[in-house]
C-alpha positions, 0 to 999 in steps of 0.5 A: 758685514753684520745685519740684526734681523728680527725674526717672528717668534715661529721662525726663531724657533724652528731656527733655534731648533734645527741649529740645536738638533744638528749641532750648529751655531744658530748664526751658521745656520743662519747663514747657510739656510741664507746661502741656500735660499737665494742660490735657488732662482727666483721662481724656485725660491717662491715655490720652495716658500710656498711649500715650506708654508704649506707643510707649516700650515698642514703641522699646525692643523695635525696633518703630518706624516712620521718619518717612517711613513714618508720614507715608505712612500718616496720608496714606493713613488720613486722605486727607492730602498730608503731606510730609516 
């Protein structure tokens, strides 16, 4: 089965790029990021977007951690000896 879907120009390029960074076909990617969203229950699914859109809204504004910062507070909340 084959369905075209048109993307706005955010999605595509955050679509783009994770599929370029992790080595993926884009239409693999695609699909498993499809898989995944409607695998999750319904109230799961629209909070998993709402704190997707969340974290979009915080990057553009310069609201992010690094990588490392995150790590070293999931370790401190959950007693976790996560590393980079």
């Amino acid at each position: 089965m084959s369905i075209t879907l048109d993307l706005p120009p955010k999605v595509e390029a955050l679509l783009r790029q994770r599929a370029a960074s992790t080595g993926q076909d884009i239409s693999q990617m695609a699909l498993a990021l499809l898989t995944l969203g409607l695998s999750l229950d319904e109230q799961d699914f629209f909070e998993a977007l709402k704190g997707i859109q969340r974290g979009l809204d915080d990057f553009d504004r310069g609201q992010f951690s690094s990588l490392e910062e995150f790590i070293a507070e999931q370790n401190q909340k959950y007693g976790l000896s996560l590393e980079v």
